[in-house]
C-alpha positions, -999 to +999 in steps of 0.1 A: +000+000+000+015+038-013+021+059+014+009+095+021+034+110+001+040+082-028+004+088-036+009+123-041+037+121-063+018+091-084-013+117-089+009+145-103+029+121-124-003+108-138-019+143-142+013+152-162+016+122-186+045+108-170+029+077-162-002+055-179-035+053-164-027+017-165+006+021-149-010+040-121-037+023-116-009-008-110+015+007-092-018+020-068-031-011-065+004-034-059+004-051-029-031-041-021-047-067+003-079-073+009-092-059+046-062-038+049-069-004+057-046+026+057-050+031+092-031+000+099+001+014+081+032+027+095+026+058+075-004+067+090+005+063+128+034+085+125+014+111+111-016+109+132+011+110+161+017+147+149-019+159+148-039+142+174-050+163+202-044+160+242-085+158+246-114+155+225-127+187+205-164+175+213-167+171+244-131+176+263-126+138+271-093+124+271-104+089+266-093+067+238-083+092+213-090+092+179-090+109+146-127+113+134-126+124+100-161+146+091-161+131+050-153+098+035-139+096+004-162+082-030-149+049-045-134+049-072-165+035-098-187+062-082-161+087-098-158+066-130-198+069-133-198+105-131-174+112-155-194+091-176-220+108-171-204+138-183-195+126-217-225+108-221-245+144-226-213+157-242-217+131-268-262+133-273-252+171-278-226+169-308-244+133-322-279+142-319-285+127-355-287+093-342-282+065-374-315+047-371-304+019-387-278+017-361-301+019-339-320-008-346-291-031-347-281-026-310-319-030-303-323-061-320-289-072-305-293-067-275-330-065-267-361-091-269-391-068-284-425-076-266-450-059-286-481-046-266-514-052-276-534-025-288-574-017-294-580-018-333-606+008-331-585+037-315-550+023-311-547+026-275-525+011-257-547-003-222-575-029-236-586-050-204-585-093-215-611-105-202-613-143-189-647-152-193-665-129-217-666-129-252-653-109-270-618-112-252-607-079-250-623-044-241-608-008-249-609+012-215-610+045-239-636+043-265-653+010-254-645-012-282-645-048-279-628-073-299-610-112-303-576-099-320-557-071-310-534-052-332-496-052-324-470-024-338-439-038-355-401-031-343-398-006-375-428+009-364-421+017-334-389+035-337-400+052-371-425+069-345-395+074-319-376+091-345-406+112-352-416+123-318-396+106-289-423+118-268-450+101-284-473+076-266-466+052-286-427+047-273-433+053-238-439+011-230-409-006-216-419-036-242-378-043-246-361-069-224-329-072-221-310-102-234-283-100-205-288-125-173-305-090-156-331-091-179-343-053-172-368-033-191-371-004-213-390+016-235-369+033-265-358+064-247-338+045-222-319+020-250-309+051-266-298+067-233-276+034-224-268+033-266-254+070-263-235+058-228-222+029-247-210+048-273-191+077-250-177+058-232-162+035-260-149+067-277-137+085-243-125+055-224-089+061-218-097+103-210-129+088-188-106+067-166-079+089-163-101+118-149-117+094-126-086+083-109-072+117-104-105+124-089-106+097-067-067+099-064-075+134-049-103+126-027-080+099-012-051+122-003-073+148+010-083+117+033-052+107+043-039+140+053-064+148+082-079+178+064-110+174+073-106+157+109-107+165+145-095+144+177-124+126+195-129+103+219-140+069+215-177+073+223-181+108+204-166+089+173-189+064+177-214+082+178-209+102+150-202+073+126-229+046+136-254+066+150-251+096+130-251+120+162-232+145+180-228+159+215-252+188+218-238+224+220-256+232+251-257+210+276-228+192+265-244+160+284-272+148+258-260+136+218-285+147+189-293+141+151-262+162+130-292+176+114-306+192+150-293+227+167-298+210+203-307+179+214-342+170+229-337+180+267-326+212+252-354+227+233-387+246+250-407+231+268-440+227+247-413+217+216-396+191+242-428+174+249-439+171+210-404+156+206-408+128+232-439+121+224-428+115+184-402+091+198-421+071+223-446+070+191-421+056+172-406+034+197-448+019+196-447+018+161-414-007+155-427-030+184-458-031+165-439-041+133-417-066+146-449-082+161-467-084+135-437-102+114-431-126+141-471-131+147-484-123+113-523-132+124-526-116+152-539-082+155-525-053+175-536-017+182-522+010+162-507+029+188-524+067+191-506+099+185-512+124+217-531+155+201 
């Protein structure tokens, strides 16, 4: 695993041209193993040595210190996806003259077409089958009934896409995908993913390059405490399971990140709404997990104070 510094000079090397994205991404990646974190490394304890404070910035412990960073950094196909992203729209803004007959290769490559049925009388696209009346179907717009539906063909269908690709008619996700996901979509998305395809084909090697020097950043930053303070053991805790911090107030209580002061802390009339939300709450998840372990037996829906 690249220390602190090595990581550093890799990133400017790579920004520079010095090195491959393929180099870097192997010289990165040498020894990596799986589990290991860099906070098991040499590197980092010596470093951390120099910044960690006597006491803890929340709440003035001197417990079990530890560094408790405040961001995380993205991995690196979350980077790789944005990017994409990027050129993706770059490339439906300078090739908006999609080939159609392209087009319909990748479609019939790729996708299984399951045409909808549709009302003879008025072409729409919701006729109800019915199991034991005759005639079989019945149009839910203009009341027609009828044995045989009508079906739009493949050519069809994306001659009216290429017409209006807001039209009705392409809005069913009638295409199924030939891969083991077996998703659906309607002709907007398989040109969405056809575009994606096709940008990231043509911009592969400048995709992954400004990925990793986007993640390579976000990982230094990381490393180098930036965007950490000292805490104590329970404060870091805390913070990263429970999503809470000490309250600014009392100092005693912990509260939701996304709160000014914990519950104790706020007005009276406002303190008792709180409580009474998390008591109703607390009712509310007994009343669940009951109900999965005891799936016939009915319980009272626990009442909300007005």
């Amino acid at each position: 695993m690249l220390t602190y510094n090595e990581r550093i000079e890799l990133r400017e090397k790579l920004a520079n041209g010095e090195i491959s994205l393929e180099l870097a991404k192997e010289l990165y990646w040498k020894d990596y193993k799986e589990g290991q974190r860099s906070w098991h490394t040499k590197d980092w304890k010596e470093r951390r040595a120099k910044i960690l404070k006597e006491k803890c910035e929340i709440c003035d412990s001197t417990d079990t210190l530890t560094i408790q960073h405040l961001s995380h950094p993205k991995k690196y196909s979350d980077y790789e996806r944005e990017i994409t992203r990027k050129y993706t729209q770059i490339f439906k803004e300078t090739n908006s003259d999609l080939d159609k007959s392209e087009f319909k290769k990748h479609i019939v490559k790729n996708y299984d077409y399951i045409a909808v049925p549709l009302c003879p009388n008025c072409g729409d696209n919701r006729p109800n089958k019915r199991v034991r009346k005759l005639p079989q179907y019945r149009c839910a717009v203009c009341k027609h009934e009828f044995d045989q539906p009508v079906y739009k063909s493949l050519e069809e269908l994306i001659t009216i896409f290429y017409t209006d690709e807001e039209a009705l008619d392409v809005r069913d996700k009638c295409f199924v995908s030939k891969d083991k996901w077996k998703n659906t979509h309607n002709l907007s998305n398989i040109k969405y993913w056809f575009q994606r395809e096709n940008a990231k084909t043509k911009n592969e090697e400048i995709i992954g390059k400004e990925a990793f020097l986007l993640y390579l950043t976000d990982d230094i930053k990381y490393l180098s405490f930036e965007d950490t303070i000292t805490a104590c053991r329970r404060c870091a805790s805390n913070y990263d399971l429970k999503n809470m911090e000490l309250c600014p107030n009392c100092k005693v209580h912990y509260k939701g990140i996304q709160y000014p002061t914990c519950i104790q802390c706020l007005p009276e009339d406002k303190r008792k709404a709180a409580l009474e939300m998390v008591e109703f709450g607390k009712e509310w998840r007994e009343c669940t997990i009951n109900l999965e372990f005891n799936p016939l037996h009915v319980y009272k829906t626990p009442q909300r104070t007005a």
